[in-house]
C-alpha angles and dihedrals in degrees: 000000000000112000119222121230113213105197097193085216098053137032140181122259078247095058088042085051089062104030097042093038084232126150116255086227114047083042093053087048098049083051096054093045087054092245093129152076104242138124123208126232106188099300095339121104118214126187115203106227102229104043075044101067096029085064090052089046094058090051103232097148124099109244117255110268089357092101120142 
């Protein structure tokens, strides 16, 4: 059984997905276009929390079904 490490500093685009009520698609492509806040390990993505939220405070995400 593989055990799940929860860094209160830093979480997995899964665990985003779910806190954050974000889709896994339109997360993983703001990722790969640099818009945010994430560190690689290896082939793991990590967001740090605060930059994190920061980024969604500022409101620099495309609302969900509004794209041009």
């Amino acid at each position: 059984m593989k055990t799940t490490h929860l860094n209160p500093r830093q979480i997995t685009i899964q665990q985003a997905v779910e806190v954050y009520n974000m889709s896994e698609e339109t997360l993983r492509g703001y990722i790969r276009r640099g818009l945010v806040p994430h560190r690689r390990v290896g082939r793991r993505i990590y967001l740090p929390v605060d930059q994190f939220e920061a980024w969604l405070s500022r409101g620099d995400v495309e609302p969900q079904g509004e794209r041009a």
